[in-house]
C-alpha positions in Angstrom: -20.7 7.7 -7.6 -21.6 8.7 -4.0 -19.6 12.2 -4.0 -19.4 12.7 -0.4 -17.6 9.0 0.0 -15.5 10.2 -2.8 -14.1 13.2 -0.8 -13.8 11.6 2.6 -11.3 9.4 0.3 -9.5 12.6 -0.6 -6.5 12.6 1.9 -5.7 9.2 0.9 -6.5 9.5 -3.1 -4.2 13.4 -3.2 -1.8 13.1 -0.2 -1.2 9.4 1.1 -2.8 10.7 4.5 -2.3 7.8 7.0 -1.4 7.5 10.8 1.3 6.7 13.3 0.9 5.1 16.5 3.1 6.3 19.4 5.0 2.7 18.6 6.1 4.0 15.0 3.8 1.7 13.6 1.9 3.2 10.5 -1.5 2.6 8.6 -3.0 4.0 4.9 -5.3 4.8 4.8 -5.9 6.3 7.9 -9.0 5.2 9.4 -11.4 5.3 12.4 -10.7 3.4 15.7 -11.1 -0.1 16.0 -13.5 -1.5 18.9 -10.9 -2.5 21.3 -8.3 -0.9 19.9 -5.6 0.7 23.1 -2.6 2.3 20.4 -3.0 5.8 20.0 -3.2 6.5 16.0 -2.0 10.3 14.8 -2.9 11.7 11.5 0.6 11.5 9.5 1.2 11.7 5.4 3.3 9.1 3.5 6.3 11.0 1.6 5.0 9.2 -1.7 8.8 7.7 -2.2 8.7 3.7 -2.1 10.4 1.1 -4.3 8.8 -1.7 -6.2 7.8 -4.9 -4.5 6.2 -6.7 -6.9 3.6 -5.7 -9.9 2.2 -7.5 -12.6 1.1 -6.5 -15.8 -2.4 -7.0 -16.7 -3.5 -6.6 -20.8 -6.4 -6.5 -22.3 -5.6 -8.7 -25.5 -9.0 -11.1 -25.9 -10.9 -10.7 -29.0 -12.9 -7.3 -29.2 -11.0 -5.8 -26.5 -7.4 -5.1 -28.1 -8.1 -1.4 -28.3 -8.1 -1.4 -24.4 -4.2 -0.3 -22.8 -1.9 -2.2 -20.9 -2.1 -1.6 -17.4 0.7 -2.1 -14.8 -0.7 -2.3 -11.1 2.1 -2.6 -8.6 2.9 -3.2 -4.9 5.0 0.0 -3.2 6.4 -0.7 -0.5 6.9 2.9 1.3 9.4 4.1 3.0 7.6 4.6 5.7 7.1 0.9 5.7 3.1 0.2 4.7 2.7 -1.6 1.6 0.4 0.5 -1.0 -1.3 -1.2 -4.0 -1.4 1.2 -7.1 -1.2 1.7 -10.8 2.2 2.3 -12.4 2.5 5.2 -15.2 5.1 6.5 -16.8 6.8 3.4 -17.8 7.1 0.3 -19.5 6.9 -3.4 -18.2 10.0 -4.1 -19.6 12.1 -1.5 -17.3 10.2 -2.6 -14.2 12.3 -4.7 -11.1 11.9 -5.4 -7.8 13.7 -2.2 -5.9 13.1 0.1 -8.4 12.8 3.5 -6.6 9.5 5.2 -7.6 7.5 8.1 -6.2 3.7 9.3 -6.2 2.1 11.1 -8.5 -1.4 12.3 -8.9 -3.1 11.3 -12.2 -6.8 10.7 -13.2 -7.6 7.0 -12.5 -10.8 6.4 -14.5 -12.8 7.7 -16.5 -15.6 10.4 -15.8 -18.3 9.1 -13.8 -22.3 9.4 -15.3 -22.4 12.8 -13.4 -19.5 14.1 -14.9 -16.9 13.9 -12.4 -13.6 12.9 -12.9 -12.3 11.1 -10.3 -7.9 11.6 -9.6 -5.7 9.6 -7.4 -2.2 8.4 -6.8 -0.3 6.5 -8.9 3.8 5.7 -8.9 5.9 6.0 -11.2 9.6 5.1 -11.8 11.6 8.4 -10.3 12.9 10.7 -11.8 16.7 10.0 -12.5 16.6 6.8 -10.7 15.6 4.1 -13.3 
């Protein structure tokens, strides 16, 4: 893994940094000018608090790979209003809808790179007293 890519990913991966133009429009991850680009972007940080806009569940049932978990990648869309792909946790398929309130959380999304480091990130899950 190239370390120094992996901490300029930081604000995103640890505190949903993104940015707000002066229109209220907003962007995740935040990220450098575009050529041409007029709207004036400032640094801003998602609330983590979104509902469910669509997910699917994606299992690893083929022959020599049943030992592998179930994983649950979904589509938040934020209050804020961007729409943020990530893994669900904390829950099962089957209490899963479209709506469902869910908030960030900040768990370790694979498993330790060849040099030992172990790489965290968002995820959502349902929230608490909500589902």
């Amino acid at each position: 893994m190239n370390i120094a890519k992996y901490w300029r990913q930081n604000g995103a991966r640890y505190r949903l940094a993104a940015q707000r133009a002066g229109d209220g429009r907003v962007r995740f991850p935040a990220q450098p000018p575009r050529p041409g680009e007029t709207a004036e972007w400032q640094d801003c940080q998602l609330s983590g608090l979104g509902e469910i806009w669509s997910w699917t569940v994606q299992s690893a049932n083929a022959e020599g790979f049943e030992a592998e978990p179930t994983i649950i990648v979904g589509l938040i869309k934020t209050v804020e209003g961007p729409l943020v792909t990530a893994q669900l946790t904390d829950c099962d398929p089957e209490d899963l809808a479209i709506g469902l309130p869910v908030e960030m959380v900040v768990r370790r999304i694979g498993t330790p790179e060849p040099d030992g480091l172990l790489v965290y990130g968002y995820k959502f899950r349902p929230r608490l007293g909500q589902g």
